[in-house]
C-alpha positions in Angstrom: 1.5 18.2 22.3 3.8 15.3 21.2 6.9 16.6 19.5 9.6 15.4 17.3 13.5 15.8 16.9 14.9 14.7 13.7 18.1 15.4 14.9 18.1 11.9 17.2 19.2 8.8 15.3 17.0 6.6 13.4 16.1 4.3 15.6 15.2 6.7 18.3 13.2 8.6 15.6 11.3 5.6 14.5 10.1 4.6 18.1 9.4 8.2 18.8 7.1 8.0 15.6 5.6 5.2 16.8 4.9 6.0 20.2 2.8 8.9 19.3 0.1 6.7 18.2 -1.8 7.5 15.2 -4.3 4.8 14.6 -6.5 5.9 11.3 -9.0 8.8 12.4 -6.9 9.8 14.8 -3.7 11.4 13.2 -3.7 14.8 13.8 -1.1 14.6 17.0 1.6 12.8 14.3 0.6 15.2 11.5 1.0 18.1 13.9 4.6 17.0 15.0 5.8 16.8 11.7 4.3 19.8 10.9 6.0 21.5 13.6 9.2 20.1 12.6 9.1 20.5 8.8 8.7 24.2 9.1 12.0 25.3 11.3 13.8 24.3 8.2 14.0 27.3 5.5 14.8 25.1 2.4 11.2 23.8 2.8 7.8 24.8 1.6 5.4 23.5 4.2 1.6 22.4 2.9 -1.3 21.2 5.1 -4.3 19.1 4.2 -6.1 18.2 6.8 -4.1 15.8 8.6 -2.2 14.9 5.3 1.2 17.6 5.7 3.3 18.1 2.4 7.1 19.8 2.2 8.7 20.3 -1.1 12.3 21.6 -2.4 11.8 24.3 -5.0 15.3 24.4 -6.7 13.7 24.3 -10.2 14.9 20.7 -10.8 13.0 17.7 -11.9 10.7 17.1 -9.2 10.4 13.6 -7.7 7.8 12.3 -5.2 8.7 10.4 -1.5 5.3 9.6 0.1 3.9 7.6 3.1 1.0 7.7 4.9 1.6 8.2 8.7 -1.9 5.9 10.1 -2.2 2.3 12.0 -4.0 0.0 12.3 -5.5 -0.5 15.6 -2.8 -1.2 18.2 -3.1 -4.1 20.2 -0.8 -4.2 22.6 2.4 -3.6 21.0 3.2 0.3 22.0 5.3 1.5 23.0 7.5 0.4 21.2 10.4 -0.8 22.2 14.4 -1.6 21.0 14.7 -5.7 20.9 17.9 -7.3 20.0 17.4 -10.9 18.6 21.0 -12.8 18.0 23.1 -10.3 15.9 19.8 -8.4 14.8 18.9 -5.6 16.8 14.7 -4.6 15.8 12.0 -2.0 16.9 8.8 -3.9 18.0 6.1 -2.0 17.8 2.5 -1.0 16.3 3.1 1.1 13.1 7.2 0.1 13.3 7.1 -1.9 9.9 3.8 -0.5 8.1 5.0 2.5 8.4 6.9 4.6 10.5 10.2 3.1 9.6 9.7 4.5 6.4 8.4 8.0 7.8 11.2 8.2 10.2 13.5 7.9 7.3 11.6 10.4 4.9 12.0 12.9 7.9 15.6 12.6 8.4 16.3 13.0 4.6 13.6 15.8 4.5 15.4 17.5 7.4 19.1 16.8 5.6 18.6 17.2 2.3 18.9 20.8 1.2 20.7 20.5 -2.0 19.1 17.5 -3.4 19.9 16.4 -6.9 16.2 16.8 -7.6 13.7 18.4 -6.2 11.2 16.7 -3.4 7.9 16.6 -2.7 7.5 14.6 0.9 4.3 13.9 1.5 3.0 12.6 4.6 -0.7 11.0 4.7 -3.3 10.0 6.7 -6.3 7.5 6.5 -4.8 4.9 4.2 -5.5 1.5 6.5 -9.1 2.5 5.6 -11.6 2.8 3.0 -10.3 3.9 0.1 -12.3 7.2 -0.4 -11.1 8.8 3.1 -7.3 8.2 1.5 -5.4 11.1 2.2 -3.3 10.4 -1.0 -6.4 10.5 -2.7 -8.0 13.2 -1.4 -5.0 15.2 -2.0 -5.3 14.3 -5.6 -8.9 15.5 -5.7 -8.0 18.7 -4.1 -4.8 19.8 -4.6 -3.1 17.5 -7.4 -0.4 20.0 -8.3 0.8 18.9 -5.0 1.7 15.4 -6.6 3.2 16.5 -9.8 6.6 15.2 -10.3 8.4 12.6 -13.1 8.8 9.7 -10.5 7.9 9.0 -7.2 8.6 6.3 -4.5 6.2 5.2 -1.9 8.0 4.1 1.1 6.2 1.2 1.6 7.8 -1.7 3.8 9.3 -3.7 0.8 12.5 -5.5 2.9 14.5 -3.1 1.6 13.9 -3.9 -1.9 12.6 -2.5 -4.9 9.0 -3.8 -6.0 7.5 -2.0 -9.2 4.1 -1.1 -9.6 1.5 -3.1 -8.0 -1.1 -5.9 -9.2 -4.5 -3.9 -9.8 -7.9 -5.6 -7.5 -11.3 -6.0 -8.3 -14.0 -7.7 -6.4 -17.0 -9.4 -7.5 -20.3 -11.3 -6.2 -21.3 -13.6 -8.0 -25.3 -15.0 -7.4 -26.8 -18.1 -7.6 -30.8 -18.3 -6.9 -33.0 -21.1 -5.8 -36.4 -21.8 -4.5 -36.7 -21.6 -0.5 -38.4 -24.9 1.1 -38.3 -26.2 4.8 -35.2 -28.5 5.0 -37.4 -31.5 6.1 -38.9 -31.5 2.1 -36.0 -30.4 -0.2 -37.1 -31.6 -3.0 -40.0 -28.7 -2.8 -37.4 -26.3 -3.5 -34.0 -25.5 -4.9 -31.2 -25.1 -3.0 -28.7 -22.1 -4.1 -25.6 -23.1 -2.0 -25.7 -26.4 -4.2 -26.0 -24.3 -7.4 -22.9 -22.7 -7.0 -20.9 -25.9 -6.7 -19.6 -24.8 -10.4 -18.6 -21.6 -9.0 -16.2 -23.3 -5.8 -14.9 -26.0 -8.4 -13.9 -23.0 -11.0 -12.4 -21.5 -8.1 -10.3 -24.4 -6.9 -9.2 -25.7 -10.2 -8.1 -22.2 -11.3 -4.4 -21.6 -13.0 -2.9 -18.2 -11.7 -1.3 -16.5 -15.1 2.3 -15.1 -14.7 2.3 -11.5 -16.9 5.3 -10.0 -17.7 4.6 -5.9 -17.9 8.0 -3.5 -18.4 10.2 -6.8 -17.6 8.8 -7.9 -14.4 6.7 -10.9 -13.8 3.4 -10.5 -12.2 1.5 -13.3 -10.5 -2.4 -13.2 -10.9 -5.0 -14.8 -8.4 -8.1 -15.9 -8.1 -10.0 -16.6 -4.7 -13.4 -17.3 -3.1 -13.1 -14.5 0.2 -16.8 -14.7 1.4 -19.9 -16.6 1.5 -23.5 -15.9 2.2 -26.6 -17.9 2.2 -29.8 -19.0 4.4 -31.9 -17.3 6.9 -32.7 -20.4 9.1 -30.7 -24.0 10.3 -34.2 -25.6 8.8 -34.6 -23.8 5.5 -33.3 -24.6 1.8 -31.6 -21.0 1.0 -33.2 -19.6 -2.2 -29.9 -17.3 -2.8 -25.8 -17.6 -2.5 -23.7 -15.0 -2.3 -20.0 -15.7 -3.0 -17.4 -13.0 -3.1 -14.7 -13.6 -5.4 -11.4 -11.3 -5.4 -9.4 -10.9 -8.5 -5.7 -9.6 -8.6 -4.8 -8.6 -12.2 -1.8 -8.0 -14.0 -1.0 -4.2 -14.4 -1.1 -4.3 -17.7 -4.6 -5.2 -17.7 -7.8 -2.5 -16.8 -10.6 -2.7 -14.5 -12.5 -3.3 -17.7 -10.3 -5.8 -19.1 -10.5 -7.7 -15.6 -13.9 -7.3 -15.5 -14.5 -9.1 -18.8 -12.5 -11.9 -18.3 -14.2 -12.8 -14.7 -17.8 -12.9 -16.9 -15.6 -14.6 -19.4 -14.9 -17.4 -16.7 -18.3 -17.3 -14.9 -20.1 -17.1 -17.5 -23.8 -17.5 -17.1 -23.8 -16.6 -13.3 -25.0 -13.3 -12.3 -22.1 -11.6 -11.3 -21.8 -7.4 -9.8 -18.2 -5.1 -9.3 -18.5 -4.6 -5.6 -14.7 -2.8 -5.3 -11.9 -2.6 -7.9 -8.9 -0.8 -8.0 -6.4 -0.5 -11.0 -3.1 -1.6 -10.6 0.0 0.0 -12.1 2.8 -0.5 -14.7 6.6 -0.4 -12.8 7.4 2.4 -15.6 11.2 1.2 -14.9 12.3 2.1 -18.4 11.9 5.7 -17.5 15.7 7.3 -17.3 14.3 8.6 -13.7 13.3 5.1 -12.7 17.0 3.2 -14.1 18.8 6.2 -12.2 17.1 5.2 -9.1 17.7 1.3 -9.4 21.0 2.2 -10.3 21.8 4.7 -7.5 20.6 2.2 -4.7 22.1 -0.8 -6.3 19.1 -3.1 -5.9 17.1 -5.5 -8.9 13.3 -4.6 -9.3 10.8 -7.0 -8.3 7.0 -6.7 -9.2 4.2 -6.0 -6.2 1.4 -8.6 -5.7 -0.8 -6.6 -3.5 -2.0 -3.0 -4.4 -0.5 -0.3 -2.8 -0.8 3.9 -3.4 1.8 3.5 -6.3 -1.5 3.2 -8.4 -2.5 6.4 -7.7 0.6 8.1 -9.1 0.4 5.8 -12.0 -3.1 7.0 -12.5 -1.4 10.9 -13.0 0.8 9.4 -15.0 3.9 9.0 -12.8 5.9 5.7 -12.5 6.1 4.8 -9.3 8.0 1.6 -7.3 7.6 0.7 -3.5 11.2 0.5 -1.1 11.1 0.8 2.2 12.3 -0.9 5.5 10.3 -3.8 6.8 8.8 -6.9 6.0 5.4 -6.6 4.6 4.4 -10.2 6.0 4.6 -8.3 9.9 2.4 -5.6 8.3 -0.9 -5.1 10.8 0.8 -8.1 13.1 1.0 -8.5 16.7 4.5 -8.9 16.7 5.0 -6.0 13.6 9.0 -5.4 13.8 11.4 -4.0 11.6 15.1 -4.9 11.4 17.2 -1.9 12.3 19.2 -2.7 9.5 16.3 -2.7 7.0 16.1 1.0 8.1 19.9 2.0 7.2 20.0 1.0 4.0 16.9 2.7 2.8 17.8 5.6 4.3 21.3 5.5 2.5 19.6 4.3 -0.2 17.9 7.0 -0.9 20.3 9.6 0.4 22.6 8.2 -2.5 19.7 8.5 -4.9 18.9 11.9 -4.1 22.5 13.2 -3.5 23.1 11.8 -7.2 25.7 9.6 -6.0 25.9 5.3 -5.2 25.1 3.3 -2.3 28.8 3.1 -1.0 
């Protein structure tokens, strides 16, 4: 069985992460190392879920939540992974080394050193979250045990570049139908042809203004884009239906409801269905626990365009922000590496946080 020894630095701890590889479905080596680890120290309460594995401080503090899940993507090619210096920049290249094992490695090593903390912990360590939604670990965890998540602010470890982004954009997409009448291709005009009818729908599309939506002082960015078409049975036959898939990203401020009515709002008149939505959530950076952190690590708050797990804590009603090592560009990449740097200062950035001190 693969093991684990968080007494190694950083960077060996991150490539030993990554090298026990733990594409989604396949976990349970990763989870089982962690477990193993996690429970030679005393100060820690050690939970299992499947191959989720949970450790919390019980000081009877204010409880805060550190989470990140511990799946991949599928590798291809890039393990093991391997130490590469570039220039003055040393990195780890690797599968899982920016999205997210960095972040795991770190969570481990303050898990490990932490035994006082200002606050108490939950760590939580996940599986299945590069997958469908419902197999979430996070989620099912929620469902199951969601005692387990209680806390008055968490962080999801996230690769962020080392920087803080609050809450997350919510997502919701949507088919949107246009019919015709089917004809042979040599006589058109006996039909109707339903990639033509939704001509409006493209030119909506490509003419569209994102909307910038300030929500608890940061700026969030909307979208909205055409992500799949479908239409025709035959090279010789006028299609008598389009499908075209349409993915909105909303302000957090806004619900799934709210999103959903403006999208009938702006396509009005064409049958349109929810195929997948997700609500985003609100930074909640005007929460005393939320300015302590900023103020602990030193950093200014951005807002998050994609949708991360942050939106299930803000769903249980905890604020949550992203900040972890990485850039989330290399996330699922070929060439995914993280800047040993990147690592260092999340780890002392939340060692200061949790310590109740300041990034020196």
């Amino acid at each position: 069985m693969p093991k684990l020894d968080l007494s190694k630095s950083l960077v060996e701890l991150t490539i030993d992460i990554c090298n026990i590889e733990s594409v989604s479905g396949n976990e349970k080596a990763l989870a089982d190392a962690i477990e193993a680890e996690l429970r030679q120290h005393s100060h820690l309460e050690v939970i299992r879920n499947q191959d989720a594995v949970i450790a919390r401080t019980n000081l009877g503090r204010d409880r805060v939540v550190i989470a990140g899940h511990i799946d991949t993507v599928p590798v291809a090619g890039n393990l093991p992974a391997e130490l590469h210096h570039f220039e003055r920049e040393q990195t780890i290249v690797g599968r899982g080394s920016v999205d997210m094992k960095a972040g795991i490695a770190v969570m481990l090593k303050l898990a490990k050193e932490l035994t006082e903390p200002s606050h108490d912990i939950t760590w939580i360590f996940y599986d299945h979250e590069e997958v469908d939604s419902t197999l979430n670990g996070l989620g099912r965890i929620a469902r199951e045990q969601p005692e387990l998540l209680s806390g008055k602010f968490a962080v999801l470890c996230e690769p962020t570049s080392a920087l803080v982004e609050g809450g997350c954009n919510g997502t919701m997409r949507v088919k949107l139908t246009t019919a015709g009448i089917k004809a042979h291709s040599a006589r058109p005009w006996m039909g109707s042809n339903a990639i033509h009818s939704a001509a409006p729908v493209l030119q909506t599309l490509a003419s569209f203004t994102p909307e910038t939506v300030a929500v608890d002082g940061l700026d969030y960015r909307e979208s909205l884009n055409a992500v799949r078409i479908n239409a025709g049975i035959a090279g010789n036959v006028i299609p008598d239906s389009c499908d075209v898939e349409v993915n909105y990203r909303f302000a957090p401020s806004k619900s799934a409801a709210d999103a959903e009515a403006y999208l009938r709002e702006v396509f009005e008149g064409v049958q349109l269905e929810v195929i997948d939505v997700a609500e985003g959530a609100r930074p909640g950076l005007d929460t005393e626990l939320a300015k302590a952190f900023i103020a602990a690590i030193g950093a200014t708050a951005r807002p998050k365009y994609g949708w991360t797990d942050v939106a299930r804590f803000s769903a249980l009603g905890i604020p949550a922000v992203n900040y972890g090592p990485g850039d989330p560009s290399l996330a699922h990449a070929d060439n995914e590496n993280v800047p040993v740097g990147h690592i260092f200062d999340v780890e002392a950035g939340l060692r200061a946080w949790l310590s109740g001190s300041e990034v020196a």
